[in-house]
KOLVEXPA-310673 format. One record per residue: x, y, z of N, C-alpha, C, O in turn; residue number from 1. Coordinates in nm, 3 decimals, always signed. Each point is the difference from the previous one (the first is absolute). Layout:
<rs>
     n.u     n.v     n.w    ca.u    ca.v    ca.w     c.u     c.v     c.w     o.u     o.v     o.w num
       X       Y       Z       X       Y       Z       X       Y       Z       X       Y       Z NUM
...
</rs>
This chain:
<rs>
     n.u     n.v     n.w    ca.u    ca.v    ca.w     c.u     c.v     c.w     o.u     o.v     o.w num
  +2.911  +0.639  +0.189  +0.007  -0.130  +0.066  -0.114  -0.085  -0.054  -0.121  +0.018  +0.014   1
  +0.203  -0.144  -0.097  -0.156  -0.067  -0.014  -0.083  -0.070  +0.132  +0.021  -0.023  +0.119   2
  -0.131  +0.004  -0.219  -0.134  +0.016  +0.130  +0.033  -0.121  +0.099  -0.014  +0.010  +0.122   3
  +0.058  -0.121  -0.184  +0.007  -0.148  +0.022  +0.161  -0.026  +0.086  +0.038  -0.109  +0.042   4
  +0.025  +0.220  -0.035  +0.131  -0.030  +0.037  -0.009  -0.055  +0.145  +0.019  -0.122  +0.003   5
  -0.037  +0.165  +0.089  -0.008  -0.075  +0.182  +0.020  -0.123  -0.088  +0.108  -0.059  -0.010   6
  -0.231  +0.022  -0.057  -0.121  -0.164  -0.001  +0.079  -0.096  -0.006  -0.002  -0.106  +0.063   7
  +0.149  +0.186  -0.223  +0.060  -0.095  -0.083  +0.076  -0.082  +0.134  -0.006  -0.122  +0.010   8
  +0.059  +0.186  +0.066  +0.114  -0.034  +0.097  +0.180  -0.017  -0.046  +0.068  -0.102  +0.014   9
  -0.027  +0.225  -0.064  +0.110  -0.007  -0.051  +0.018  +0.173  +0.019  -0.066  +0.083  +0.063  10
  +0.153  -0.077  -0.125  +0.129  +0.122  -0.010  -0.080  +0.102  -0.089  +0.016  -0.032  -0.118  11
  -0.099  +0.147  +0.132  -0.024  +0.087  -0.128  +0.019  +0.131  -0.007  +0.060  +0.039  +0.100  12
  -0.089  +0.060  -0.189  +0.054  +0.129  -0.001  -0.159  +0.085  -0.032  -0.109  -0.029  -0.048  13
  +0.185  +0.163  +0.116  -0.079  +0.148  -0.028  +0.037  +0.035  -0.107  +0.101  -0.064  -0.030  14
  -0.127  +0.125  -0.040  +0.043  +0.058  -0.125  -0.079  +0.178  -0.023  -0.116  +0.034  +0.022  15
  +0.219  +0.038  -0.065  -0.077  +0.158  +0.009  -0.054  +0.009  -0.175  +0.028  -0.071  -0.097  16
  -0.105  +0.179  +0.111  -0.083  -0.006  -0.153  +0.086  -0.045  -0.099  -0.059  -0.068  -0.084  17
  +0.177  +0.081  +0.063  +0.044  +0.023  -0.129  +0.069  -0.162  -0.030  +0.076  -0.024  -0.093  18
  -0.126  -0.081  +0.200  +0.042  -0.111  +0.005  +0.115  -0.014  +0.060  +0.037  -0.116  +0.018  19
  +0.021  +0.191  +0.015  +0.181  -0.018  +0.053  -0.072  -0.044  +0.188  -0.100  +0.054  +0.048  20
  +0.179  -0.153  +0.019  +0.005  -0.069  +0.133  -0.020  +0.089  +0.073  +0.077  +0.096  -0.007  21
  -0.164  -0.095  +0.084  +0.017  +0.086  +0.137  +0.068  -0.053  +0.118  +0.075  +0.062  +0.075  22
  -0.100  -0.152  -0.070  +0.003  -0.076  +0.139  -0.021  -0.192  -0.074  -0.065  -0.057  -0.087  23
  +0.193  +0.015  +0.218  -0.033  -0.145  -0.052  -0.046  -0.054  +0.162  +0.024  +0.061  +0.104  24
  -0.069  -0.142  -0.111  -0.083  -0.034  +0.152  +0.057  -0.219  -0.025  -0.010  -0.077  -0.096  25
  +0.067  +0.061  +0.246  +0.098  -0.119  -0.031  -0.075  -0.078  +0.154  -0.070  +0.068  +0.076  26
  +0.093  -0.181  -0.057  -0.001  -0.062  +0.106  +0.055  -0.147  -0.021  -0.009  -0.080  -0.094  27
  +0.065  +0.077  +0.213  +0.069  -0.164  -0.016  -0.080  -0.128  +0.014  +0.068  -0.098  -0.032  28
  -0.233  +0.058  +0.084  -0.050  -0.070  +0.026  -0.150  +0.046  -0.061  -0.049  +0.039  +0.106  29
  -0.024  -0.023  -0.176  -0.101  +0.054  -0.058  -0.124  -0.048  +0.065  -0.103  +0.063  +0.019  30
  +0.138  -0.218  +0.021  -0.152  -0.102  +0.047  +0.018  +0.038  +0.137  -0.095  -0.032  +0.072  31
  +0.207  +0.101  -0.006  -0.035  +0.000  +0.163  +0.004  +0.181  +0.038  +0.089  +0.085  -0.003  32
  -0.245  -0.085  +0.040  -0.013  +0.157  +0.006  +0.106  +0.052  +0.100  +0.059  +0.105  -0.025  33
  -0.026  -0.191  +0.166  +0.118  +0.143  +0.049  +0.112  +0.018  -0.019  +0.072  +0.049  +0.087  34
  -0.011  -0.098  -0.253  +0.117  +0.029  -0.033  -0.027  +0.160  -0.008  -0.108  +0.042  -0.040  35
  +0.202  +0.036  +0.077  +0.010  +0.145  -0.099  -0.021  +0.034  -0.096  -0.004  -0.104  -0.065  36
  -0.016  +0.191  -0.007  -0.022  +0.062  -0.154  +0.089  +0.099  +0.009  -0.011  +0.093  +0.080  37
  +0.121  -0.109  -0.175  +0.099  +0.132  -0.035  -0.055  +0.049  -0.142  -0.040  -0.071  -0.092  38
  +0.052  +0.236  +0.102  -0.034  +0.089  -0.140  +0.117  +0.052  -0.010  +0.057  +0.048  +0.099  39
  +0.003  -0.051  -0.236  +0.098  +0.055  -0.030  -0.014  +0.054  -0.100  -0.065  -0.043  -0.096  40
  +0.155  +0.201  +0.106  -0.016  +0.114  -0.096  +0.073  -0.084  -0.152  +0.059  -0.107  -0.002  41
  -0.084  +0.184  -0.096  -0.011  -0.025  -0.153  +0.171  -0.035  -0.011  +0.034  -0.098  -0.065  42
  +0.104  +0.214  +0.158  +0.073  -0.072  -0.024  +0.068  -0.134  +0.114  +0.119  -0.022  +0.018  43
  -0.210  -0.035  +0.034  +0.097  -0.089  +0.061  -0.014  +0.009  +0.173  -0.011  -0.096  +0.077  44
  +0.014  +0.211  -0.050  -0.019  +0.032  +0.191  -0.150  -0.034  +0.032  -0.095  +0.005  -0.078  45
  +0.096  -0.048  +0.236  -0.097  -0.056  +0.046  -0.092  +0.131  +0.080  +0.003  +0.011  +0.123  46
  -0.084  +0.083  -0.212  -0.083  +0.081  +0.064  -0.124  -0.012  +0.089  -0.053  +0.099  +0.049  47
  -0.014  -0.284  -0.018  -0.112  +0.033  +0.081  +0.040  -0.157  +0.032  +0.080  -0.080  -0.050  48
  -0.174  +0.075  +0.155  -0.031  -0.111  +0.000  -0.120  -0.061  +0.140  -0.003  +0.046  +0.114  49
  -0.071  -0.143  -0.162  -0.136  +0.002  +0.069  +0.012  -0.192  +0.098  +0.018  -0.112  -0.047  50
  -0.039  +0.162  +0.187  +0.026  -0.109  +0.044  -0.197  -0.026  +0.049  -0.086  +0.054  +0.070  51
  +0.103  -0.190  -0.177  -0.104  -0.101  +0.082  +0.013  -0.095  +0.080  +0.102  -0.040  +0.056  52
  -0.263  -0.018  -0.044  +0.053  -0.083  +0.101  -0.166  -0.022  +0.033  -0.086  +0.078  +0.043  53
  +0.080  -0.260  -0.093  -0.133  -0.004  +0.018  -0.077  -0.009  +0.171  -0.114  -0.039  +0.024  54
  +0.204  +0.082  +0.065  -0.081  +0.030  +0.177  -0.001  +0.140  +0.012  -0.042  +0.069  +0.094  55
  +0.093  -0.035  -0.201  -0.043  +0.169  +0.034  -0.087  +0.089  -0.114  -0.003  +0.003  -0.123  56
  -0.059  +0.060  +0.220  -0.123  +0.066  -0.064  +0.034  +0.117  -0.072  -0.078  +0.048  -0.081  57
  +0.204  +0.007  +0.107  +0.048  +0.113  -0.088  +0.086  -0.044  -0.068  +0.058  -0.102  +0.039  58
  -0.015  +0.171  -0.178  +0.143  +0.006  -0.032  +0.040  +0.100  -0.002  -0.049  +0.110  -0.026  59
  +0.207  -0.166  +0.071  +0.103  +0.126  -0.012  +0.034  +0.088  -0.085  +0.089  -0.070  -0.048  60
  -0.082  +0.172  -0.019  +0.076  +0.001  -0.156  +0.115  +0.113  +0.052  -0.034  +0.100  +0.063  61
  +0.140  -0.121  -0.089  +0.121  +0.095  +0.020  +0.037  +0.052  -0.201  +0.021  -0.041  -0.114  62
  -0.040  +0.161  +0.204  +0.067  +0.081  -0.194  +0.099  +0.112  +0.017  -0.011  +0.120  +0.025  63
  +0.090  -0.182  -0.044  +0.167  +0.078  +0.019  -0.009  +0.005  +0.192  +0.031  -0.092  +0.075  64
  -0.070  +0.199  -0.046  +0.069  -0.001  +0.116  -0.133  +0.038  +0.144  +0.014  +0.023  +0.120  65
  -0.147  -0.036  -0.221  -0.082  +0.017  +0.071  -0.120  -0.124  +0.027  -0.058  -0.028  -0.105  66
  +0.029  -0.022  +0.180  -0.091  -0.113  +0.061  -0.150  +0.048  -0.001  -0.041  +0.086  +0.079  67
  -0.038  -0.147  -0.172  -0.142  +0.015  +0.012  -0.052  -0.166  +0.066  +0.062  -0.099  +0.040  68
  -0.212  +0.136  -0.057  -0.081  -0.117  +0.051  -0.129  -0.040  -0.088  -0.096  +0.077  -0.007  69
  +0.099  -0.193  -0.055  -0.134  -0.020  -0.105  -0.053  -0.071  +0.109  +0.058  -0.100  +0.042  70
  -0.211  +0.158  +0.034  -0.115  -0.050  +0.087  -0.086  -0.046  -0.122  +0.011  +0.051  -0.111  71
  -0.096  -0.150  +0.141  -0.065  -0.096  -0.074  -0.107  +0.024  +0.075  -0.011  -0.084  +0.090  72
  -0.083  +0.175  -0.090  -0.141  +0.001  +0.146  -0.089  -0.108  -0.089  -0.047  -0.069  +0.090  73
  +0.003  +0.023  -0.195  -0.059  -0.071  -0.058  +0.087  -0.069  -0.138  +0.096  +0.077  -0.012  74
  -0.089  -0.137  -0.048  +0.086  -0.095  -0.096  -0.098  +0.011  -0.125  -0.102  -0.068  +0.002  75
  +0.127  +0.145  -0.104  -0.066  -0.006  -0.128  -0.095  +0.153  +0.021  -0.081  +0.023  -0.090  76
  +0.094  +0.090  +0.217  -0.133  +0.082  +0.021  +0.066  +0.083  +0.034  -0.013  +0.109  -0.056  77
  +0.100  -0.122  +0.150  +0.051  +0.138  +0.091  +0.132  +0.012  +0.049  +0.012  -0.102  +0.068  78
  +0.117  +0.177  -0.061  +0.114  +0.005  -0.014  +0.008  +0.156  +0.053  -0.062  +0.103  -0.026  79
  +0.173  -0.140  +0.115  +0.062  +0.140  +0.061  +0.115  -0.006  -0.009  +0.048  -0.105  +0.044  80
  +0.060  +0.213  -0.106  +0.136  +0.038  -0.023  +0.100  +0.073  +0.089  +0.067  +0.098  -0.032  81
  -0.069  -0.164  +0.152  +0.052  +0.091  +0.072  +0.132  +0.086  +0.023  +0.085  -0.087  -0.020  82
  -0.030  +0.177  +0.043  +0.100  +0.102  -0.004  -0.025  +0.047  -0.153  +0.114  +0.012  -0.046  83
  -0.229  +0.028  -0.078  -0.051  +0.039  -0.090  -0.134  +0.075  +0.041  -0.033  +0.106  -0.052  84
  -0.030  -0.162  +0.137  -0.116  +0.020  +0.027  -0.134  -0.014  -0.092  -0.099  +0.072  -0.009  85
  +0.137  -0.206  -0.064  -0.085  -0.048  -0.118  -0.130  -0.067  +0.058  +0.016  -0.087  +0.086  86
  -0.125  +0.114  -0.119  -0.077  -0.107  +0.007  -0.053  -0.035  -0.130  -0.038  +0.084  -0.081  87
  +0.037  -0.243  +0.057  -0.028  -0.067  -0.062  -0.166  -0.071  -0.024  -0.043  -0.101  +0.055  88
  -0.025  +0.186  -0.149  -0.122  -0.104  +0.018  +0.035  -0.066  -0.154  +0.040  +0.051  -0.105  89
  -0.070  -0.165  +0.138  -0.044  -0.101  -0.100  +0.192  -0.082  -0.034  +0.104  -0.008  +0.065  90
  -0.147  -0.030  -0.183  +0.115  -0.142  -0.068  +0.052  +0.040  -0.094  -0.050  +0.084  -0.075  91
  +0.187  -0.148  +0.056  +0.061  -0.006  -0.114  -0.119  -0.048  -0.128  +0.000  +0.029  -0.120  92
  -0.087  -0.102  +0.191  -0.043  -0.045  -0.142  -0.156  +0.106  -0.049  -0.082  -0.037  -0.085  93
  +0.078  +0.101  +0.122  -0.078  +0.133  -0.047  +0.047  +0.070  -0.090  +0.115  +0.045  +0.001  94
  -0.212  -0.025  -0.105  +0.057  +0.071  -0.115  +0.116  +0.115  +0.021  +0.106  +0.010  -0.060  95
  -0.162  +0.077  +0.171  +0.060  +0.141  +0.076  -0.006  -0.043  +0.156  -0.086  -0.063  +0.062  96
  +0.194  +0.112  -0.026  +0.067  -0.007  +0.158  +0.048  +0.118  +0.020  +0.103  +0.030  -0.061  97
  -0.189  +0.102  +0.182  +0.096  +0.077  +0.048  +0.061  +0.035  +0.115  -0.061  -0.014  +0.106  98
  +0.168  +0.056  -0.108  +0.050  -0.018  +0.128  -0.007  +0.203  +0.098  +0.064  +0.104  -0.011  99
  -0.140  -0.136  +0.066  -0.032  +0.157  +0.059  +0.057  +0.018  +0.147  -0.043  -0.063  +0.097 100
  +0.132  +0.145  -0.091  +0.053  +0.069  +0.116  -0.097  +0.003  +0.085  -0.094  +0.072  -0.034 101
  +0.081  -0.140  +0.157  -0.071  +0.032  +0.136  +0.015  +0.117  +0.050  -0.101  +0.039  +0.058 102
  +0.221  +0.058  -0.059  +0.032  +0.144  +0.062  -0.083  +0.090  -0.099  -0.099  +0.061  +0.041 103
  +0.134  -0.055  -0.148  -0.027  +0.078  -0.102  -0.151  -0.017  -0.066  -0.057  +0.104  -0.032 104
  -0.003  -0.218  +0.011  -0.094  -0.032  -0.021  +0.033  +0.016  -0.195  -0.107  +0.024  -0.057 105
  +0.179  -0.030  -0.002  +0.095  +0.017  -0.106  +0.007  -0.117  -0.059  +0.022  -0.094  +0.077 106
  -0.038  +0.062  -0.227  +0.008  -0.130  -0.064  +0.128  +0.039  -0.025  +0.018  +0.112  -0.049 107
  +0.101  -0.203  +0.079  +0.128  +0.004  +0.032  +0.026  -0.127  -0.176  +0.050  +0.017  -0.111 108
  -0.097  -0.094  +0.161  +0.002  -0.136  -0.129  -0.088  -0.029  -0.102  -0.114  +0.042  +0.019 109
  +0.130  -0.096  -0.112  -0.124  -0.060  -0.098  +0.079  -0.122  -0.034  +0.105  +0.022  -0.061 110
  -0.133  -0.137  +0.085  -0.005  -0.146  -0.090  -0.136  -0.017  -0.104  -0.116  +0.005  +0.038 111
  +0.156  -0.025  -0.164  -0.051  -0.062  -0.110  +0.079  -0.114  -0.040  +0.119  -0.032  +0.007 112
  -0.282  -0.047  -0.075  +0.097  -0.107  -0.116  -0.023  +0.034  -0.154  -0.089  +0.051  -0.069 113
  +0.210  -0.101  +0.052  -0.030  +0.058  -0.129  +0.118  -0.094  -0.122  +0.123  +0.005  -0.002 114
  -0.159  -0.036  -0.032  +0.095  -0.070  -0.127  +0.140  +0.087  -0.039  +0.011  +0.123  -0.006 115
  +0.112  -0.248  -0.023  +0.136  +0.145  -0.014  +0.074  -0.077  -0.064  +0.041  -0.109  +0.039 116
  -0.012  +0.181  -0.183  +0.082  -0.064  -0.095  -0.026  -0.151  -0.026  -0.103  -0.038  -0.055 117
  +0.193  -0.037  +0.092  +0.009  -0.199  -0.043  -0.010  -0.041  +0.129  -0.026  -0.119  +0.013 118
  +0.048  +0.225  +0.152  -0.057  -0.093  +0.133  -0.106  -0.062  -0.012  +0.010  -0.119  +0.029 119
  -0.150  +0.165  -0.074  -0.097  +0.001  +0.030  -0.063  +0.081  +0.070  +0.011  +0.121  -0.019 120
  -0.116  -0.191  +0.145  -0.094  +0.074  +0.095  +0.113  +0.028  +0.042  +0.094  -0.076  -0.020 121
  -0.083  +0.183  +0.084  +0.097  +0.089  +0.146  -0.034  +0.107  +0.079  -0.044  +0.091  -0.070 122
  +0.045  -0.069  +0.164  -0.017  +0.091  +0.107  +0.071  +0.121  -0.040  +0.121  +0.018  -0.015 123
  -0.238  +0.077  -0.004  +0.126  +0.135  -0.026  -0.031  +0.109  +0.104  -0.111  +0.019  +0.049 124
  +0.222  +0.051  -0.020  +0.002  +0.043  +0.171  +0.038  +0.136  -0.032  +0.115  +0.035  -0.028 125
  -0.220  +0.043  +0.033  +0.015  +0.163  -0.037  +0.008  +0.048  +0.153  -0.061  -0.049  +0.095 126
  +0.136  +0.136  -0.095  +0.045  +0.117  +0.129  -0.023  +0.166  -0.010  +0.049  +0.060  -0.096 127
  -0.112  +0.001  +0.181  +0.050  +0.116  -0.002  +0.118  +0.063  +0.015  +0.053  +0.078  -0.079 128
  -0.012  -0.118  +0.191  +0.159  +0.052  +0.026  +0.067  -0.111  -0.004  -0.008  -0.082  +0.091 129
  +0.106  +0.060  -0.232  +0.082  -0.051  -0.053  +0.058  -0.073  +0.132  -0.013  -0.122  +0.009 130
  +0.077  +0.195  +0.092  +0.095  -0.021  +0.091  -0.083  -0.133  +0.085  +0.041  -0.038  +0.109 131
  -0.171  -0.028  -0.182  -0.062  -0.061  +0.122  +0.028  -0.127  -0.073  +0.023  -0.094  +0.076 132
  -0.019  +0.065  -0.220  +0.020  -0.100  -0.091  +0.084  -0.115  +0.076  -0.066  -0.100  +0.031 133
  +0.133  +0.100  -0.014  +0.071  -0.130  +0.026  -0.056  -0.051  +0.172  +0.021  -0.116  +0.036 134
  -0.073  +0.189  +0.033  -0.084  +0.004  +0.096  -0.132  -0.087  -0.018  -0.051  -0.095  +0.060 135
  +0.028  +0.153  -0.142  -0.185  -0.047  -0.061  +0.043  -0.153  -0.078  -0.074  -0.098  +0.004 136
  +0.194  +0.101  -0.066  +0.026  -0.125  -0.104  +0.033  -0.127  +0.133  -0.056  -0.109  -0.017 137
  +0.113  +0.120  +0.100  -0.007  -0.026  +0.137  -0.119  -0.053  +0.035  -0.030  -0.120  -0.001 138
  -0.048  +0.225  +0.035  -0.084  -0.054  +0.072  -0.132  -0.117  -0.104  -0.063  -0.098  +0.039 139
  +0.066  +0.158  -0.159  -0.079  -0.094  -0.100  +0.074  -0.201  +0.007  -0.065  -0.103  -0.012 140
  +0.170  +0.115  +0.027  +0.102  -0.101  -0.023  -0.051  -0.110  +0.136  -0.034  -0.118  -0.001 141
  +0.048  +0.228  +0.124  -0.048  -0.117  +0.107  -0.151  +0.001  +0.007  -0.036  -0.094  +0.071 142
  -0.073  +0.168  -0.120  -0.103  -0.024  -0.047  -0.067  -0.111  -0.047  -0.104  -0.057  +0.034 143
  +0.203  +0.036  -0.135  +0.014  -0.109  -0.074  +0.019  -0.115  +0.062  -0.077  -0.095  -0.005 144
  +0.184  +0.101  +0.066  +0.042  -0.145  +0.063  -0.109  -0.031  +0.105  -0.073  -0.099  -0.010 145
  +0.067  +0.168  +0.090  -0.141  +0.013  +0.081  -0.109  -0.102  -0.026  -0.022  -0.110  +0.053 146
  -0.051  +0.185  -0.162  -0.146  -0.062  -0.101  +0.106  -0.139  -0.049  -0.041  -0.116  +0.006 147
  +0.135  +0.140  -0.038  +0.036  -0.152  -0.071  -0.001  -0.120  +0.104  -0.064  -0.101  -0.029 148
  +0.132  +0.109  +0.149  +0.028  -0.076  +0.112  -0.120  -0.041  +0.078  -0.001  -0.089  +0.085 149
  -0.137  +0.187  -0.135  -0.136  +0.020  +0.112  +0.049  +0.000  +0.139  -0.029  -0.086  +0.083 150
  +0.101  +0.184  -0.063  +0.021  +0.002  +0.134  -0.045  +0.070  +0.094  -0.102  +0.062  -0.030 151
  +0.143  -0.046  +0.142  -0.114  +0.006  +0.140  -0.035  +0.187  -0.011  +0.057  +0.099  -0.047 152
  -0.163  -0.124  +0.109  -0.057  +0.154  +0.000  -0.016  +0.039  +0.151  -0.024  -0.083  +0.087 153
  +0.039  +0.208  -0.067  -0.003  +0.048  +0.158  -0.133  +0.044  +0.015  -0.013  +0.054  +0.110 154
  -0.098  -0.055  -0.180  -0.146  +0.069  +0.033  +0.016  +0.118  +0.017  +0.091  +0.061  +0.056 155
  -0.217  -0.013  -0.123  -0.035  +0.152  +0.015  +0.046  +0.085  +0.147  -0.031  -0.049  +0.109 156
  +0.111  +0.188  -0.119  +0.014  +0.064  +0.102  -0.103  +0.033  +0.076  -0.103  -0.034  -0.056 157
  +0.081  +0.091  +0.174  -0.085  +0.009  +0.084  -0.041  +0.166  +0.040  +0.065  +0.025  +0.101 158
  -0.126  +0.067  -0.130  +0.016  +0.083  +0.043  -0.033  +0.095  +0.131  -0.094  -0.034  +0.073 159
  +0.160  +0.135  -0.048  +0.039  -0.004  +0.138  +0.057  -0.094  +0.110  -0.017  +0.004  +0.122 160
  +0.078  -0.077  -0.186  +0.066  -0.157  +0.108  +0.126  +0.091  +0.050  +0.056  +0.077  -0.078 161
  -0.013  -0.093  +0.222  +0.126  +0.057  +0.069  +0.106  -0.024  -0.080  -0.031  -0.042  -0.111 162
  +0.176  +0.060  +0.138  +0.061  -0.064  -0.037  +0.061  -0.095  +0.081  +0.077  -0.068  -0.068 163
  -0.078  +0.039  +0.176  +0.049  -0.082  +0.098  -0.124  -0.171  -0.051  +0.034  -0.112  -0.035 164
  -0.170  +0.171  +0.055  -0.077  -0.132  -0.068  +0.024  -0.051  -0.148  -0.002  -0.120  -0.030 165
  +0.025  +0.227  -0.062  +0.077  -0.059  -0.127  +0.078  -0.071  +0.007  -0.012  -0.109  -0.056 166
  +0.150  +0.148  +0.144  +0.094  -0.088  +0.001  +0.006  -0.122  +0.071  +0.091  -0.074  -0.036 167
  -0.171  +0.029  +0.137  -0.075  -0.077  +0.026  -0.054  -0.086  -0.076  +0.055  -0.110  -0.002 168
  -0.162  +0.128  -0.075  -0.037  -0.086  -0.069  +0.101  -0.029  -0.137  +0.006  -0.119  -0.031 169
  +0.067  +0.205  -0.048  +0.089  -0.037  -0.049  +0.073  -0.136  +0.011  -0.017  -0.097  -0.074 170
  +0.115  +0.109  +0.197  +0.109  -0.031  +0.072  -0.052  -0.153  +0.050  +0.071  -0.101  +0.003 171
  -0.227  +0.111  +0.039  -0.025  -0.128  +0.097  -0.106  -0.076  -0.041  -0.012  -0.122  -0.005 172
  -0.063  +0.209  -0.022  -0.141  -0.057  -0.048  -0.023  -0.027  -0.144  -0.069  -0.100  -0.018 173
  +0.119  +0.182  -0.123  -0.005  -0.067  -0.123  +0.122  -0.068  -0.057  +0.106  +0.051  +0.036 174
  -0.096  -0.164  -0.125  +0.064  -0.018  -0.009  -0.027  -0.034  -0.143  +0.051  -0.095  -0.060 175
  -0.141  +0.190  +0.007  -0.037  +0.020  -0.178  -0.160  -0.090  -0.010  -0.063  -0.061  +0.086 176
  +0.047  +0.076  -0.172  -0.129  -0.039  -0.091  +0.058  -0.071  -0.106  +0.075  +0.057  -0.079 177
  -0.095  -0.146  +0.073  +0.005  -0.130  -0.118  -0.089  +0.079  -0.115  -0.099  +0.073  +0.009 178
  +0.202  -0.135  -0.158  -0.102  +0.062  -0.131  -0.192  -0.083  +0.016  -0.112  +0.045  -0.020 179
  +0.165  -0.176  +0.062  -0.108  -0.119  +0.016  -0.102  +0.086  +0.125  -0.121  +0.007  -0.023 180
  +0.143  +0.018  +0.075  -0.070  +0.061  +0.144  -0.045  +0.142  -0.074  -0.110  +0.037  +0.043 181
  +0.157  +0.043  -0.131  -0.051  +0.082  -0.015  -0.095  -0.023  -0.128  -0.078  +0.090  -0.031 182
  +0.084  -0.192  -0.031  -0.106  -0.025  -0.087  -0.104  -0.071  +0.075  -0.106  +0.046  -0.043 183
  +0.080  -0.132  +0.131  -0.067  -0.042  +0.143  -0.119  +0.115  -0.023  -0.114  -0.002  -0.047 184
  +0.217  +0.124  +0.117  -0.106  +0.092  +0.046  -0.056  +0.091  -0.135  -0.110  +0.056  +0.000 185
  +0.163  -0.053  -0.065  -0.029  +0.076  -0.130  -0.162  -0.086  -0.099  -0.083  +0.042  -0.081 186
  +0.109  -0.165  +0.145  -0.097  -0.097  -0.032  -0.136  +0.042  +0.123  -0.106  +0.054  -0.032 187
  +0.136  -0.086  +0.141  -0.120  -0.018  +0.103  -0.076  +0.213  +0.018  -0.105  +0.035  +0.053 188
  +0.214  +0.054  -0.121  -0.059  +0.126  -0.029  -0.104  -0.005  -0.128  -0.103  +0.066  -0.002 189
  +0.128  -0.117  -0.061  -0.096  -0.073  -0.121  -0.070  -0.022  +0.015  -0.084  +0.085  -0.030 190
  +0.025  -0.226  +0.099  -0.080  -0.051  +0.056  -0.076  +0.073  +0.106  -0.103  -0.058  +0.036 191
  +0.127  +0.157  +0.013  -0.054  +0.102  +0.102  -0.069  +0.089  -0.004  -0.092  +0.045  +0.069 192
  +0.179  +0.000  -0.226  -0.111  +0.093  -0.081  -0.098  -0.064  -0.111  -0.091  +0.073  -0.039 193
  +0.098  -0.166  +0.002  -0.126  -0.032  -0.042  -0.094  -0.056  +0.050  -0.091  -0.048  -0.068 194
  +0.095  +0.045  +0.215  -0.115  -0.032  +0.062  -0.067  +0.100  +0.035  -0.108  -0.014  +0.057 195
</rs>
């Protein structure tokens, strides 16, 4: 996937090493983030697809017949994969991105960039278990759109929080972190420590 694809705002493709299509990734409205994103397999059928939606702090991603959740706890820093049990530190735009099983404690993913054939820069998305690939290509895809859109972040989890007060504050009390609000504070932490 090239690196720049979200940015361009159009129609682009996965492609597996040997250059042949993996996946073509389509949407009908490109400038308005809560249109849908359909992924469709190499011949033609619609295998995933990731619903945004710039008031919500997660996205959806459905792949074939199973429903995950891309959590955004920070925008450009921190990312949780849920029904994978990925956590995400850091960005697409880091040289290396891995994606490590929370159960297992297991590097499940590796994102690199790396130059490929006449694309150019592109994201190349190594797996251990094969069977997770179109999973992981998934979840890189709304990644993407994510960082491209700067959209809202749910803040760092809390630990030991109930779950009745999670859902709580979820549900009533956040209603995301602005990219602008989180550079705010990313600024006045700056300023905090160099005094």
């Amino acid at each position: 996937m090239q690196v720049d694809a979200a940015k361009k705002r159009q129609d682009f493709e996965l492609w597996y090493a040997d250059g042949d299509v993996f996946v073509t990734v389509k949407k009908k409205n490109w400038d308005d983030e809560k249109d849908r994103v359909a992924i469709y397999n190499r011949f033609g059928g619609e295998m995933a697809r990731i619903k945004t939606d710039p008031k919500a702090i997660t996205y959806n991603v459905g792949v074939e017949r199973y429903e995950y959740e891309l959590h955004t706890y920070e925008l450009f820093s921190h990312y949780f994969f849920k029904g994978m049990l990925w956590d995400i530190q850091g960005s697409l735009e880091d040289k290396q991105l891995d994606f490590r099983n929370e159960g297992t404690g297991k590097l499940d993913v590796r994102i690199s960039t790396v130059k490929f054939k006449d694309k150019g820069r592109c994201y190349e998305i190594k797996v251990k278990d094969i069977s997770k690939l179109r999973i992981a290509a998934c979840c890189v895809i709304a990644m993407a759109l994510k960082e491209s859109y700067l959209g809202l972040s749910e803040g760092e989890p809390v630990e030991g929080e109930k779950f009745w007060k999670k859902w709580r504050r979820m549900v009533f009390d956040s209603k995301g972190i602005t990219y602008e609000e989180l550079q705010a504070k990313k600024a006045r932490e700056l300023e905090e420590g160099e005094e």
